[in-house]
Biopython code that builds the backbone (N, CA, C, O; Angstrom):
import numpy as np
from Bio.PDB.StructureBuilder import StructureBuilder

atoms = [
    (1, "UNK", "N", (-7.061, 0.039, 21.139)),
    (1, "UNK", "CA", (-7.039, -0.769, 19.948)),
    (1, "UNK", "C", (-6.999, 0.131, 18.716)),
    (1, "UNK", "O", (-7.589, 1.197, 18.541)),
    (2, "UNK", "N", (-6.198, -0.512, 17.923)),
    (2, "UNK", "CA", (-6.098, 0.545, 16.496)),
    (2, "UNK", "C", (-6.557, -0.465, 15.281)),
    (2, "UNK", "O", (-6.256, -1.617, 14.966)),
    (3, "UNK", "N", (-7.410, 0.514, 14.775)),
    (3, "UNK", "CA", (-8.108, -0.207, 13.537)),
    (3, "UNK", "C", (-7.374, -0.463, 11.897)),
    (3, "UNK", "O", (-7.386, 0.287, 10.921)),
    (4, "UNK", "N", (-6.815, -1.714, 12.060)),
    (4, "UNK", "CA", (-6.335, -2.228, 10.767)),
    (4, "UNK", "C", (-6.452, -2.038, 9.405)),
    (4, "UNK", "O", (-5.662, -2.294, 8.497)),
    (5, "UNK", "N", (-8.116, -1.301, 9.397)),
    (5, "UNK", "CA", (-8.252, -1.172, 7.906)),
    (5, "UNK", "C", (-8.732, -2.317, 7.229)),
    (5, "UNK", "O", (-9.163, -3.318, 7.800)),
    (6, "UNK", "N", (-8.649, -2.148, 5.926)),
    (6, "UNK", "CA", (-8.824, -3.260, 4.759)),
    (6, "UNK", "C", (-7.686, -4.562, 4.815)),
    (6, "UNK", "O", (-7.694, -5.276, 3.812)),
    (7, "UNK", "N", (-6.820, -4.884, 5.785)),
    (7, "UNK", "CA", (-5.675, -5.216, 5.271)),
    (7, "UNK", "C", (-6.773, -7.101, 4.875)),
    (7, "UNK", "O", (-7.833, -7.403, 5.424)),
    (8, "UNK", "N", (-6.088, -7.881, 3.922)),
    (8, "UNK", "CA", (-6.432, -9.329, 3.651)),
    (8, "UNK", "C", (-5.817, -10.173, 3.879)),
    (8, "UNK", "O", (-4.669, -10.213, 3.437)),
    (9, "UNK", "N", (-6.304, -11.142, 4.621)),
    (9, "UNK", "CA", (-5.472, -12.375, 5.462)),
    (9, "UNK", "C", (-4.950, -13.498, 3.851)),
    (9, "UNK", "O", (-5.724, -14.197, 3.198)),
    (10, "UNK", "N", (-3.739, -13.351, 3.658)),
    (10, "UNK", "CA", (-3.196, -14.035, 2.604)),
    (10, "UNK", "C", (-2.351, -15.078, 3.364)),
    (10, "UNK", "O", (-1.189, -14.846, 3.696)),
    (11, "UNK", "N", (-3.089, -16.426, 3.666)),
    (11, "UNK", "CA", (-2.558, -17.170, 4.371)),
    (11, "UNK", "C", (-1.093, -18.175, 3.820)),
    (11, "UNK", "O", (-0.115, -18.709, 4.343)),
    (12, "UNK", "N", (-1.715, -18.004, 2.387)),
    (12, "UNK", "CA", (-0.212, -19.338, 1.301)),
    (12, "UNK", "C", (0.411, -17.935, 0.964)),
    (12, "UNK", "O", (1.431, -18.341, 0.406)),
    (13, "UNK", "N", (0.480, -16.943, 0.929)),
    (13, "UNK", "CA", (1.227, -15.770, 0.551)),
    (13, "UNK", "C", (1.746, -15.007, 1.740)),
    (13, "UNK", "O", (1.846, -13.784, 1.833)),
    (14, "UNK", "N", (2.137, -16.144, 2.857)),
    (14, "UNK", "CA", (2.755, -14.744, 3.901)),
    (14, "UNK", "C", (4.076, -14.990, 3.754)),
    (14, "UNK", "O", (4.588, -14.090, 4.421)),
    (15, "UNK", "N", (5.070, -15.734, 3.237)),
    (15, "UNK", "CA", (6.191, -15.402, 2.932)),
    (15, "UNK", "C", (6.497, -15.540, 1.215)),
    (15, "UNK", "O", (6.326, -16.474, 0.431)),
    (16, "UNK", "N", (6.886, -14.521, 1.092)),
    (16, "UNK", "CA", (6.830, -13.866, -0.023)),
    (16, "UNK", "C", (7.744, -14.994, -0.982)),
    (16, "UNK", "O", (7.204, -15.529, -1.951)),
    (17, "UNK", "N", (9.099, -15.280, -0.633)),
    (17, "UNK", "CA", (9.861, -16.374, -1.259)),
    (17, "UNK", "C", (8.844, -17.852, -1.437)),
    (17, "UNK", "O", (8.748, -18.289, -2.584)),
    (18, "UNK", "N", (8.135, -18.569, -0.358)),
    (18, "UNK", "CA", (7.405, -19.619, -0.420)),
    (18, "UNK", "C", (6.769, -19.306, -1.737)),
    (18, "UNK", "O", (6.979, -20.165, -2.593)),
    (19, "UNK", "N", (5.864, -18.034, -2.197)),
    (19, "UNK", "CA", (4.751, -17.918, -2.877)),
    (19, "UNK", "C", (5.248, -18.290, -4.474)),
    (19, "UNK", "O", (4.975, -19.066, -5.390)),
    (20, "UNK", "N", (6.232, -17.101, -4.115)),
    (20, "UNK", "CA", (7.269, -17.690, -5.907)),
    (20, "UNK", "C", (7.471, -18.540, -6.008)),
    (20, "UNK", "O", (6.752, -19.142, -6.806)),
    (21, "UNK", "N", (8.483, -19.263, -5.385)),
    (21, "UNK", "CA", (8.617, -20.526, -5.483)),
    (21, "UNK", "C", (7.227, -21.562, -6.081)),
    (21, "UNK", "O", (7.187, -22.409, -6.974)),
    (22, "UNK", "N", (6.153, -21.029, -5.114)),
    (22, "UNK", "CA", (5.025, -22.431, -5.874)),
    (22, "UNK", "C", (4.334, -21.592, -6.891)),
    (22, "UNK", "O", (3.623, -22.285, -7.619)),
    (23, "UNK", "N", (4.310, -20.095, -7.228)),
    (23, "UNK", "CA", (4.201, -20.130, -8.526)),
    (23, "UNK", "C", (4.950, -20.499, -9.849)),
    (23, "UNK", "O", (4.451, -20.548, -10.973)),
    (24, "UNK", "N", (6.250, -20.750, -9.494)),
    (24, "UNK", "CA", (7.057, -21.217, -10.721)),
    (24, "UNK", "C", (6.685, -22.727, -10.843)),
    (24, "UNK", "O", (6.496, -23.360, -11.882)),
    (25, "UNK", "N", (6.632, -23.085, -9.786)),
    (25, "UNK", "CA", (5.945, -24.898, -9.898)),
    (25, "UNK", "C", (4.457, -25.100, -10.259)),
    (25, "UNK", "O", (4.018, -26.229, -10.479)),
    (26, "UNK", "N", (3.775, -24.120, -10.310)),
    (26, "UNK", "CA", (2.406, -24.175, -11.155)),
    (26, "UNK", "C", (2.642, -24.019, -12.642)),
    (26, "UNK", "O", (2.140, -24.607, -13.600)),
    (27, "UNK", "N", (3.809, -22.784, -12.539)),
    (27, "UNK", "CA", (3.696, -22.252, -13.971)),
    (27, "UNK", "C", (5.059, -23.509, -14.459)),
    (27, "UNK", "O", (6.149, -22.936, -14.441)),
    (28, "UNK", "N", (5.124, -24.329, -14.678)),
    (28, "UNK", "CA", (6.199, -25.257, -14.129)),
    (28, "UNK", "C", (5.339, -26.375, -15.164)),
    (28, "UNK", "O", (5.671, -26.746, -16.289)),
    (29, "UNK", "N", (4.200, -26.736, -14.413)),
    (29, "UNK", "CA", (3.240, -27.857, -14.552)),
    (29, "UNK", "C", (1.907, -27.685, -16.088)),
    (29, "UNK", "O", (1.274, -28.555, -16.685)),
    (30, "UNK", "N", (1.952, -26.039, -16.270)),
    (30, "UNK", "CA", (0.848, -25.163, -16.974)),
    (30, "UNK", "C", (1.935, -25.787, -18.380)),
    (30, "UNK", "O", (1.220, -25.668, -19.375)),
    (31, "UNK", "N", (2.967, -26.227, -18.711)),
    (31, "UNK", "CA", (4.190, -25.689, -20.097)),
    (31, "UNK", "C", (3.298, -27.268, -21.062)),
    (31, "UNK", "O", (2.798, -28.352, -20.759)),
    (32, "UNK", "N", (3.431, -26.853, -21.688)),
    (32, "UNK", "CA", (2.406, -27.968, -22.829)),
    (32, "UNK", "C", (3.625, -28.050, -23.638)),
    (32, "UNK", "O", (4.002, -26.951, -24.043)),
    (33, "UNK", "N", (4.621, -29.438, -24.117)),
    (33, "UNK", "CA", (5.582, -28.973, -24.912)),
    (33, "UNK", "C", (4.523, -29.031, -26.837)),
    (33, "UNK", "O", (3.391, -29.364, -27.187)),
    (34, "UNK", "N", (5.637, -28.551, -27.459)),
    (34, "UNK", "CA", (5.068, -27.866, -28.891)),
    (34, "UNK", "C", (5.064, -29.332, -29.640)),
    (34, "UNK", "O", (5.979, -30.154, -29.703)),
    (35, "UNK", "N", (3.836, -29.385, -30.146)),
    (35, "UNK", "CA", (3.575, -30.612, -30.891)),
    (35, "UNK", "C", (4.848, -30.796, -32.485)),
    (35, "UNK", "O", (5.601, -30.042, -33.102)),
    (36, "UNK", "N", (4.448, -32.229, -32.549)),
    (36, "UNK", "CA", (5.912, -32.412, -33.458)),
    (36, "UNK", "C", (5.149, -32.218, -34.886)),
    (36, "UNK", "O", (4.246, -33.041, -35.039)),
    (37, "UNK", "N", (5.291, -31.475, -35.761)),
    (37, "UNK", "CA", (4.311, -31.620, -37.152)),
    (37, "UNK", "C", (5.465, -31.697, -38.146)),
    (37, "UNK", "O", (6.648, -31.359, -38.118)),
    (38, "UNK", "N", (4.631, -32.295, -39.065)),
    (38, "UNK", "CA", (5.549, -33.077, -40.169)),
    (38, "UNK", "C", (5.118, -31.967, -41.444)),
    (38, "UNK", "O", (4.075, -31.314, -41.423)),
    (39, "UNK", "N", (6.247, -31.897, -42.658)),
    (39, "UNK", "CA", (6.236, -30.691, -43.205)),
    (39, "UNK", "C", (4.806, -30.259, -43.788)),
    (39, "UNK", "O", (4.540, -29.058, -43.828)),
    (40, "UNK", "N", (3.815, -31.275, -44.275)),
    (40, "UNK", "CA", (2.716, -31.023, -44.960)),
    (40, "UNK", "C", (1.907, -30.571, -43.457)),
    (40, "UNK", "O", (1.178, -29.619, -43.737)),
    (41, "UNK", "N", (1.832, -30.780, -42.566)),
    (41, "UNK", "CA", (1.072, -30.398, -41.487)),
    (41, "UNK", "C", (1.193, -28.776, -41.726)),
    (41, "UNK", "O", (0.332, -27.908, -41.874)),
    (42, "UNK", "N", (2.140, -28.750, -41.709)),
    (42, "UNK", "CA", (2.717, -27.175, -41.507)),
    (42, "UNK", "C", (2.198, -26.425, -42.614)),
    (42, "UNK", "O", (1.357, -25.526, -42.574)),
    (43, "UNK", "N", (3.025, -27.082, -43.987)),
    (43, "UNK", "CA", (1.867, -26.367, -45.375)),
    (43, "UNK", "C", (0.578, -25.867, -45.367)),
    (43, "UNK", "O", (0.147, -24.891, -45.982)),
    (44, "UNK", "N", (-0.287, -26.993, -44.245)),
    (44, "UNK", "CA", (-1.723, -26.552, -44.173)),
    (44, "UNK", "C", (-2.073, -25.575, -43.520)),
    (44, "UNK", "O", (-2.944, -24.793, -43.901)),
    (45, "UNK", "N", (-1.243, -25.451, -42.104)),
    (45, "UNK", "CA", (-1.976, -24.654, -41.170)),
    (45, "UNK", "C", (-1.064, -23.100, -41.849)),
    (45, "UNK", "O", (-1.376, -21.961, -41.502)),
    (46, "UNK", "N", (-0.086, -23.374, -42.710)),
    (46, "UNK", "CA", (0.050, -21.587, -43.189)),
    (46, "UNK", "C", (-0.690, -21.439, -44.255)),
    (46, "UNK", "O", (-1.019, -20.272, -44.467)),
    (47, "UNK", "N", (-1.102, -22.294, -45.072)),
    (47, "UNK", "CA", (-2.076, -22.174, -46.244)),
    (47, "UNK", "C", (-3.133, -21.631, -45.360)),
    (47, "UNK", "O", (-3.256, -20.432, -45.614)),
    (48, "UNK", "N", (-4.094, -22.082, -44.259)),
    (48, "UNK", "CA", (-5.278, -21.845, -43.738)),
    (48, "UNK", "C", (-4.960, -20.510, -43.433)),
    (48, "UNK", "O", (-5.582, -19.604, -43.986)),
    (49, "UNK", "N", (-3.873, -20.228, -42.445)),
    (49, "UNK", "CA", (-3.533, -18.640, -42.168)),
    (49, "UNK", "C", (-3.351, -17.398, -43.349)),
    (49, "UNK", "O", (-3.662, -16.219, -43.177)),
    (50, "UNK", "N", (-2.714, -18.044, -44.696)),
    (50, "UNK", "CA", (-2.750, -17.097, -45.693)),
    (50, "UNK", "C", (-4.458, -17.025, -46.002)),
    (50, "UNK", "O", (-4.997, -15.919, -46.023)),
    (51, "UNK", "N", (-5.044, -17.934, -46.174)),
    (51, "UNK", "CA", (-6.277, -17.772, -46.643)),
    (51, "UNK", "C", (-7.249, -17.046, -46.111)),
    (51, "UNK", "O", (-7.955, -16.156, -46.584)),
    (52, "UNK", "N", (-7.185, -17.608, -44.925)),
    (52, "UNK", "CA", (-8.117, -16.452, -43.852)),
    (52, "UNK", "C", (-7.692, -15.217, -43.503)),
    (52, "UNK", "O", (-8.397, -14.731, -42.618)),
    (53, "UNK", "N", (-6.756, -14.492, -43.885)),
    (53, "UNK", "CA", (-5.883, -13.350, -43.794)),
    (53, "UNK", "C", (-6.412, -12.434, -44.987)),
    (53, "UNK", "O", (-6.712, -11.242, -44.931)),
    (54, "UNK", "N", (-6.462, -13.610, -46.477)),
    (54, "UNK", "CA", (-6.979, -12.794, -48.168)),
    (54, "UNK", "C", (-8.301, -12.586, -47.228)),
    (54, "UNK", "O", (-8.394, -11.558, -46.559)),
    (55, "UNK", "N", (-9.078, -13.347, -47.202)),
    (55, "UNK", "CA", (-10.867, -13.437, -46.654)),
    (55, "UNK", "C", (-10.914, -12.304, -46.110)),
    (55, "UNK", "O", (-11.418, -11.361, -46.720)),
    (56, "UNK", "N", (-10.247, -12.113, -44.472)),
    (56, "UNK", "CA", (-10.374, -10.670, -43.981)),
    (56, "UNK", "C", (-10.087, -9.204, -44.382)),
    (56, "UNK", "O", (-10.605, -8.153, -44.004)),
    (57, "UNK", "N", (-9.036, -9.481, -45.325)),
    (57, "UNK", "CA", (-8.508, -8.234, -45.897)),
    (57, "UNK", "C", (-9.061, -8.067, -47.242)),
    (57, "UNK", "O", (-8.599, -7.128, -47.890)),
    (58, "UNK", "N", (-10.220, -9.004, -47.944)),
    (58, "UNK", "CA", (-10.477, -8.257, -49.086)),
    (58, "UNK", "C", (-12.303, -8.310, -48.386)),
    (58, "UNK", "O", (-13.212, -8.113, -49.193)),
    (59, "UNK", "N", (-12.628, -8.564, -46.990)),
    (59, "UNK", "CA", (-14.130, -8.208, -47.108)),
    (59, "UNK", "C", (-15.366, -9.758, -47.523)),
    (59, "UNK", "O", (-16.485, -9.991, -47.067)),
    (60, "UNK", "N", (-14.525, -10.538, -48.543)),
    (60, "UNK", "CA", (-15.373, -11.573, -48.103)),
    (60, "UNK", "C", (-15.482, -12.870, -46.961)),
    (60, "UNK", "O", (-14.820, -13.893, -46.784)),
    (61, "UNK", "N", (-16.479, -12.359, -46.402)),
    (61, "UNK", "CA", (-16.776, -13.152, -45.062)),
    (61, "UNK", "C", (-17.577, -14.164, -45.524)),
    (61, "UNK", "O", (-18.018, -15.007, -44.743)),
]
sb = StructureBuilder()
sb.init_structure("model")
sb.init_model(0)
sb.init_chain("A")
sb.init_seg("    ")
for serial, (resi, resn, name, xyz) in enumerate(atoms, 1):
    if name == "N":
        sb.init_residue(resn, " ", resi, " ")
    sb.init_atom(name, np.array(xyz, "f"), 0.0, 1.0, " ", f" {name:<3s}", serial, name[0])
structure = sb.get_structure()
């Protein structure tokens, strides 16, 4: 008898094509589509990003 070693029983990963395959169908299921924002939505959240950007870069926290 010859000793195997460390090897790990990867039972959903023994054929290598199967595995991709159901990771693209996880990563498939994971896709959130991009919310629809209307132009003032948008004004705000770059106003908030300019603002908190001055805050960090001049020190007041």
């Amino acid at each position: 008898m010859s000793n195997r070693g460390m090897k790990k029983y990867r039972p959903f990963a023994s054929l290598p094509e199967q595995y991709i395959g159901l990771q693209e169908v996880i990563n498939k299921q994971l896709e959130v589509p991009p919310p629809l924002l209307t132009e003032e939505q948008m004004q705000q959240i770059n106003f908030t990003l300019i603002e908190s950007l001055h805050i960090i870069r001049t020190g007041n926290v």
